[in-house]
C-alpha positions as CSV (number, residue, x, y, z in Angstrom):
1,X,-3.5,11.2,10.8
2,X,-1.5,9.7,13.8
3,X,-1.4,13.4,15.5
4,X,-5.0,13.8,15.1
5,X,-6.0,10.1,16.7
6,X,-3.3,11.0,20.0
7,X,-4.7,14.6,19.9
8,X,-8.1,12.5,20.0
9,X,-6.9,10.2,22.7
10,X,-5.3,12.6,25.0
11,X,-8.4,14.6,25.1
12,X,-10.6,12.1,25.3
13,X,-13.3,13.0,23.1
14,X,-14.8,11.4,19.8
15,X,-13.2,11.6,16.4
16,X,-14.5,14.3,14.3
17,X,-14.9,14.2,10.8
18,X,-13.8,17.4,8.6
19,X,-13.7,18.6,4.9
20,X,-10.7,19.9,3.1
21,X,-11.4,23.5,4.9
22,X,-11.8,22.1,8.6
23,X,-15.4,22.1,8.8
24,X,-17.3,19.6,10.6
25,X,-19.0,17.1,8.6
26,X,-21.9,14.4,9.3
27,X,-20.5,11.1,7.8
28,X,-22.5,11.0,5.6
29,X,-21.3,13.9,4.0
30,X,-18.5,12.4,4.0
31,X,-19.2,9.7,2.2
32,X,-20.6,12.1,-0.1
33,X,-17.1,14.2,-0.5
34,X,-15.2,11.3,-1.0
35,X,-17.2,10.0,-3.9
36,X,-17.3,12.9,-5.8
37,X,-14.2,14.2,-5.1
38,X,-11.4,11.2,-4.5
39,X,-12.9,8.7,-5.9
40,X,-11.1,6.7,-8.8
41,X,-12.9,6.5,-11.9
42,X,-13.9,2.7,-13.2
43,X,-12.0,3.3,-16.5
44,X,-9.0,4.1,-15.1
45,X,-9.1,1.2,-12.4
46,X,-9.6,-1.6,-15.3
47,X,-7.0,0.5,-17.4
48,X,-4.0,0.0,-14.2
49,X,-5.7,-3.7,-13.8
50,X,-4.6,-4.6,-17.3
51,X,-0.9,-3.5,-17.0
52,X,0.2,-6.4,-14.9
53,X,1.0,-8.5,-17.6
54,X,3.3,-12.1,-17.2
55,X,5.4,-9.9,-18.9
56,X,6.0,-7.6,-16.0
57,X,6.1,-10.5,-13.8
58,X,9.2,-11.9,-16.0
59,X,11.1,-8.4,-15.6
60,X,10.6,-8.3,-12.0
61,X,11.9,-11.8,-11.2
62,X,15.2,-11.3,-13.7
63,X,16.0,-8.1,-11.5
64,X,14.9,-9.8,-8.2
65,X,17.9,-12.4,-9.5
66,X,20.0,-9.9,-10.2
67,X,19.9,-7.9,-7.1
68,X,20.3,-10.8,-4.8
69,X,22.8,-13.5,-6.7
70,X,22.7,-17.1,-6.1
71,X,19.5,-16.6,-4.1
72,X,17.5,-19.4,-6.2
73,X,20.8,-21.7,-6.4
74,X,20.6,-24.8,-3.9
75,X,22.9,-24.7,-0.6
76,X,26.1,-26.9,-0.7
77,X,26.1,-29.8,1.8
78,X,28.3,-28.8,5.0
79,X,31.5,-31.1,4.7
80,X,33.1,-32.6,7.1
81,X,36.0,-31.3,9.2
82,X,39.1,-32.3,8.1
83,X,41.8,-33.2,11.5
């Protein structure tokens, strides 16, 4: 995507839009392609939605803890130098 914005830049000339085969496309079309084609379904969406449980949210912190050690623990109060 990045080489086709500079490529866009440096010849200064408008974006294009084009299907899967490199044809130019109105956005409309588009729109049209991308709905029937990449669009996730609703089922599946609320399906992925109900996965994050508390649960998972448990699990994540625990390893979060583990990874990083003493990373909820308070600081210890700097002491003062002994002469």
């Amino acid at each position: 995507m990045s080489a086709r914005v500079l490529a866009v830049l440096r010849e200064d000339k408008p974006y294009e839009l084009l299907d899967i085969d490199g044809s130019s496309v109105s956005r409309e079309e588009g729109r049209e392609i991308i709905l029937s084609k990449y669009q996730v379904p609703e089922e599946i969406r609320r399906e992925r939605r109900r996965r994050k449980t508390p649960g998972n949210f448990k699990l994540q912190k625990k390893l979060r803890e583990m990874l990083v050690p003493g990373a909820h623990e308070a600081a210890t109060a700097p002491q003062p130098a002994v002469t």
